[in-house]
N, C-alpha and C positions, 0 to 999 in steps of 0.2 A: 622422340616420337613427334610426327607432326602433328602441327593443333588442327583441332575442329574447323576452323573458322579460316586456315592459311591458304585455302585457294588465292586470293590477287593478291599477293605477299610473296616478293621473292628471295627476302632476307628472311634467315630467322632471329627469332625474338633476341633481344638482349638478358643475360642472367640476370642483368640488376632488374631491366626492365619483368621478369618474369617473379621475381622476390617482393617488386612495389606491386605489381600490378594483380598479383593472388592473395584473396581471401578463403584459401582452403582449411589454413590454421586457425581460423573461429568458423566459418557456416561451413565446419560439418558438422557442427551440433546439431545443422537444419536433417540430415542423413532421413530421420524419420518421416520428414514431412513432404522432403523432395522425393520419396519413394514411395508413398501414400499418394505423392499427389501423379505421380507417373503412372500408377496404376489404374488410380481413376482414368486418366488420361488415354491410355493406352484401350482399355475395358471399351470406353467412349469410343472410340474410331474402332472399334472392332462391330459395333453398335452399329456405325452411322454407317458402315461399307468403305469406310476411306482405308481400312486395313482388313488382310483378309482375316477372319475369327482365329483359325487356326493359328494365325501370326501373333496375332493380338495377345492370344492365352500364353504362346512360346515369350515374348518378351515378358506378361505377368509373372510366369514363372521364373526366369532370369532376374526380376527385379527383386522376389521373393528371397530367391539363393545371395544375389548382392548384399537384401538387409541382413542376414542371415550371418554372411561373413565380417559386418561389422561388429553385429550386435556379440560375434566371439571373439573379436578382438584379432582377425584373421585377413583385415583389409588393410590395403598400405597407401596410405594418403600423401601423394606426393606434390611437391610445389608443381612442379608444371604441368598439373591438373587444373590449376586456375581456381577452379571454385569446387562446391561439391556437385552440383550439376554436373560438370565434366567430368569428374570422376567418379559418378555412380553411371552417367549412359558409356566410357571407355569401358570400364568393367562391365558394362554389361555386353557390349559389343565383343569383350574378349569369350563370353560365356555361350553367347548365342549367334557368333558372328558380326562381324562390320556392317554387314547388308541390311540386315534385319533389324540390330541393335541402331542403327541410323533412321530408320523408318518412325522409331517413340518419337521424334523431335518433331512431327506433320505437325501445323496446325499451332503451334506454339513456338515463344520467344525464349530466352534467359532471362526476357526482362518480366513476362507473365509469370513464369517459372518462381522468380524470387521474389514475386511480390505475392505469391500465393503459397510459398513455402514462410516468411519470415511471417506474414499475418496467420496461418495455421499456428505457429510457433506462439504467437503473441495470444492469439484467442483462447489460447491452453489457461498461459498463466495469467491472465484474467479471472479464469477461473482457481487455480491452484492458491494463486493468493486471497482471495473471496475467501476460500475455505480458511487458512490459518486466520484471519481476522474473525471469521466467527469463532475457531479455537480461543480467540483472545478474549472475546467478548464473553464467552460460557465460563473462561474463569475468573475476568473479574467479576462474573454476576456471583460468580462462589463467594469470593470475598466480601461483599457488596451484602446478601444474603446473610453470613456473618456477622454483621458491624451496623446495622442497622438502627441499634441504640449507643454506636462509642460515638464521642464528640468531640470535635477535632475544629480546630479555628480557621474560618474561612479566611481566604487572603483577598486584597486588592492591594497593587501596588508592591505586593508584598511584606504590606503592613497586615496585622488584625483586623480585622470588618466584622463579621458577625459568625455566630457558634453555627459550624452545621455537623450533619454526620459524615462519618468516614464514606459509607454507603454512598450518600450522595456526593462526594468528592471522586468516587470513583464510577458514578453511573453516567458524569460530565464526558468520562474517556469512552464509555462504552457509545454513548452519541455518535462520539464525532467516528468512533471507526463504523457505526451503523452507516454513517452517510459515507466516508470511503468505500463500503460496501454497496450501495447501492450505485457510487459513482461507476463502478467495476463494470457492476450490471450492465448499467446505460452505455459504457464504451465498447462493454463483448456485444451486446442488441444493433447498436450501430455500425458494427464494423462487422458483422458474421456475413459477410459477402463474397462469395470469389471471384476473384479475377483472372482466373485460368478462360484459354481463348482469345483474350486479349492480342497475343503477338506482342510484337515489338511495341505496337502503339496505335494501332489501324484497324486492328480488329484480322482477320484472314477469309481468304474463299471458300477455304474450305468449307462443307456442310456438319461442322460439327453442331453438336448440343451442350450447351455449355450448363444448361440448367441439372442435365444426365450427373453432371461431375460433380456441381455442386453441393446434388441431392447426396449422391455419394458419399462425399466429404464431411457433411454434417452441416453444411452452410444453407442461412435462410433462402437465400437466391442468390442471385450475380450484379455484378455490378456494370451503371446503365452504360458508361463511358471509358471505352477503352484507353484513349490517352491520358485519362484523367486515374485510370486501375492503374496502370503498370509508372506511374510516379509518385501515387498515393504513398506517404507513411504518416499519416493523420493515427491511424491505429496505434503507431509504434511513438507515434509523440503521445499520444491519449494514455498507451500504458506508462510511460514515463512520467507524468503530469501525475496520474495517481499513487503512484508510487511516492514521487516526491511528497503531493497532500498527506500520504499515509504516516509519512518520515518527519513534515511538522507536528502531526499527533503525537506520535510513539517519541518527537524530542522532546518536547511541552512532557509527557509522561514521566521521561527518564529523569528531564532534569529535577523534576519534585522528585522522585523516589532519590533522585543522587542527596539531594536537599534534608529528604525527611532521615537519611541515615545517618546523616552527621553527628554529632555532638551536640552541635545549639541544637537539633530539634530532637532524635531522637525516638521519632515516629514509629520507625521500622525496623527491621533487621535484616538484610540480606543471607540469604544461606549462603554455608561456607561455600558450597558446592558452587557457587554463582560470584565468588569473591575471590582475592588474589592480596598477595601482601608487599610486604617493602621489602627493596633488596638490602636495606641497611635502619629501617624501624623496624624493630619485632611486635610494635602494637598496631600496627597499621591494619586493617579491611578495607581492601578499597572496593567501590561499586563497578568495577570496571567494565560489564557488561552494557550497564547503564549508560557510562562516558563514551562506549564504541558505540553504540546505536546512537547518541544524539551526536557521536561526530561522522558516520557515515552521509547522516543526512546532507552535508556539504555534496558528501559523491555521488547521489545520487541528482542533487540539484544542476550540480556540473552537467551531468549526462541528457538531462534533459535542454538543459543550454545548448550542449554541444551539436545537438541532433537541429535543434533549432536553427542555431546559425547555420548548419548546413546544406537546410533545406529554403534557407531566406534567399529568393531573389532568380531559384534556378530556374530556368526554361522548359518547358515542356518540351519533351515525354522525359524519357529516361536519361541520365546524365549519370557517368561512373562517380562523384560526386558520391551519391547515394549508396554507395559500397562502406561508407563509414557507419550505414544507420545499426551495426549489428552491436558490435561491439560492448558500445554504452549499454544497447537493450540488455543485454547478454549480463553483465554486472551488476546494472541496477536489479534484476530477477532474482539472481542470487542472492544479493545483497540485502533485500526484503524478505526473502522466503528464510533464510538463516537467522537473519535477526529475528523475525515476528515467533520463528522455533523458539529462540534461547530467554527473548524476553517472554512470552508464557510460561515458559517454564522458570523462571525467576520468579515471577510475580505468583504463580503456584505453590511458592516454597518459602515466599518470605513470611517473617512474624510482625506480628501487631504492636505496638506498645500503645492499648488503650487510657493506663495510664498518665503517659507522659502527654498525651493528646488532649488527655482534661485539664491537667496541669496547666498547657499554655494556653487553655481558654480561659486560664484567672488571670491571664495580664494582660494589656491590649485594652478593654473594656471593651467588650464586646458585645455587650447589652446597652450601649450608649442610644444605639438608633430603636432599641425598644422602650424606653424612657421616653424619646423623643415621642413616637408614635401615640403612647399612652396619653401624656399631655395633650395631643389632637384629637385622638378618638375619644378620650372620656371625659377632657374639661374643654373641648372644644377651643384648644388656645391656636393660634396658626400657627402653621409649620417654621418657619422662621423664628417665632419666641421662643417655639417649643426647643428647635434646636439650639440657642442661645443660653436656655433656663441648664439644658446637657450638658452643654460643653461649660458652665461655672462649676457641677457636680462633676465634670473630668477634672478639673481644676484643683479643685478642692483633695478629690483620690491621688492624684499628683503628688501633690504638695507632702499630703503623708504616706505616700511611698504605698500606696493600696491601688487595689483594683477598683473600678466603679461599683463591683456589684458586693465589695465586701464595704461599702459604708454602712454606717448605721441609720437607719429612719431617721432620728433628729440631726442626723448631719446632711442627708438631704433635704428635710423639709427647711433645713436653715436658709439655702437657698430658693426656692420659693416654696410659699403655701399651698399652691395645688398639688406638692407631691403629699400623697397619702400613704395609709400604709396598705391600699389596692397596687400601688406604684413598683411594692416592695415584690409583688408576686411576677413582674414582667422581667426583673432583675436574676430571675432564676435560670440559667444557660439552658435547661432540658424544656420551660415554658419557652425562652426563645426561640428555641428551634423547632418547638410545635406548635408556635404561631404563625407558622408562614407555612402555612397548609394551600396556598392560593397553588393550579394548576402552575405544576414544575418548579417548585418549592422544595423547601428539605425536610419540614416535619414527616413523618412516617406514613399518614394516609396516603399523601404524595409519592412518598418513594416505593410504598407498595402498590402505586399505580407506572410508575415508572417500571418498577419490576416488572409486573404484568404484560405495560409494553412490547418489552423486550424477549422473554420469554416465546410471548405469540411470533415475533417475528424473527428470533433461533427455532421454534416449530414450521412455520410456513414452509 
């Protein structure tokens, strides 16, 4: 069949050339958006007088029967269709005529066309995945809720540092997906613009209303510059960008939960439901959900690279170039929305080992820097003795294979006389971690303010 566009063309296309040069095998995923957006489109010139109304309604309902035969699995998407543009207005042309079905194209581009189908596309899962991350966040606040008095040893370095709660080791993840979520926000508020009208790049004569469409569409307004709309994919790197910040969280997450399942710690338990075994150890549980979501995060990083390089350097307006930007989007979406599923539901399902969590806050010395502090605050020594008088009482715990906080009084006051037996009460892991009541701290006032937080801003 001949193409759209082969008027000053006296060859026809090459098959290879028709195989490289179509995107119909990924955007027509777009099918939804490019027919939403034709209808707006179409409704509009039926509006302005550029179509006659009766025309206008004849092609809405042609576009209607189009979606109608996708959404049954009844339309046959062929390579030398090109894209899905071209094969939803041929089909529609086959339904309502060539004449008529030619007439939807007034007033717009392919290049408006797809840069206001792929940002519909993008402005969805902006939202789509908003929602799983607050799913994420409503159950670690279950857990969090929970665990509010188990005590669990804070890391730096991934050494022992100081006692906190499990609660607050898990309200550090509910943050950072709070700010992925808000980042969401601020990319869908910036980018809910249309660029339908635009044309090629020029903007057209026609007398359309572009605002008509936008209202339509769900979009705050339009956007101010046509050459600048129809080469835009800032949105589609924006959703990229978030996705990947989402994918350093949830790896940072996985990899501790991969950590706390181990042997040496012993933290957790994954459900069996969430686990997978050896093909040749019968004691094996692996965390395998865990190790795919912090290795996806490579894939999703790639795609965002990829889109990057593609867009580095090009020339205004539109350049085929920008036919690659689908793809990446298309897998990173899935790849987030699959995962952010399977890791809530993992993290809904596993067990606690309060236990094993107080246990490894008796070695480490983890009340070193409470010792220290005591020294400052109630014999007034500097910070610097105070840490030096510490670290002779680690020494000492060392030496006979104990914890700091299991010495005895006369074993620390051997080492200086300022410690007393006031000293002995900062030594207690549950006083440590409710001395650090200071705003976003881990003792309990704190984290029931933290709680509070959060809760108001899963109701908002």
């Amino acid at each position: 069949m001949q193409k759209m566009w082969s008027g000053r063309f006296s060859e026809a296309s090459s098959k290879l050339l028709e195989e490289f040069n179509a995107s119909i095998n990924y955007d027509k995923n777009l099918f939804l958006q490019d027919i939403n957006g034709s209808i707006a489109h179409a409704t509009m010139l039926g509006k302005c007088g550029i179509l006659d109304k009766n025309d206008s309604k004849k092609i809405v309902d042609g576009l209607n029967e189009v979606l109608k035969e996708i959404q049954n699995d009844k339309f046959v998407f062929k390579i030398e269709d090109e894209d899905i543009h071209m094969a939803v207005e041929k089909r529609l042309s086959e339904i309502i005529g060539a004449d008529l079905g030619g007439r939807l194209h007034t007033a717009r581009s392919r290049n408006d066309q797809v840069a206001l189908d792929f940002r519909m596309f993008v402005l969805n899962e902006f939202k789509e995945i908003l929602n799983l991350l607050l799913n994420l966040i409503k159950t670690l606040l279950k857990k969090v809720k929970e665990h509010k008095d188990t005590i669990m040893p804070g890391f730096t370095h991934l050494q022992h540092a100081q006692p906190v709660s499990f609660a607050y080791h898990l309200l550090a993840y509910c943050f950072m997906f709070k700010r992925d979520i808000y980042r969401l926000k601020d990319s869908f508020k910036r980018n809910n613009f249309s660029p339908l009208g635009c044309a090629a790049l020029a903007g057209t004569p026609h007398k359309i209303d572009r605002f008509e469409v936008a209202k339509n569409l769900g979009f705050d307004g339009v956007t101010s510059n046509c050459m600048d709309s129809v080469s835009d994919r800032d949105f589609a790197l924006e959703l990229l960008f978030d996705i990947s910040l989402i994918f350093t969280h949830t790896s940072r997450l996985c990899e501790e939960l991969i950590l706390w399942s181990s042997q040496e710690f012993m933290f957790i338990s994954m459900s069996d439901k969430f686990s997978t075994g050896s093909s040749i150890m019968p004691q094996k549980k692996n965390p395998d959900v865990a190790e795919l979501i912090r290795g996806k995060t490579g894939r999703v990083y790639g795609n965002l690279i990829a889109l990057l390089t593609t867009m580095k350097s090009l020339p205004l307006a539109y350049n085929k170039d920008m036919q690659e930007d689908k793809e990446g989007v298309f897998d990173s979406v899935n790849t987030a929305k699959t995962s952010l599923i399977i890791l809530n539901e993992m993290i809904d399902s596993m067990s606690i080992n309060s236990e094993n969590m107080l246990k490894a806050c008796k070695t480490g010395h983890l009340v070193a820097t409470d010792l220290a502090d005591f020294l400052v605050r109630q014999k007034n020594i500097p910070f610097r003795k105070a840490h030096f008088i510490t670290g002779k009482c680690v020494a000492i715990a060392e030496s006979k294979g104990l914890d700091l906080s299991e010495l005895s009084y006369e074993e620390l006051r051997s080492v200086d006389e300022n410690i007393d037996e006031d000293a002995m009460r900062v030594l207690n892991l549950n006083n440590s971690k409710e001395a650090r009541n200071s705003v976003g701290g881990t003792a309990n006032s704190s984290v029931e303010n933290q709680i509070k937080e959060l809760d108001e801003f899963l109701n908002s």
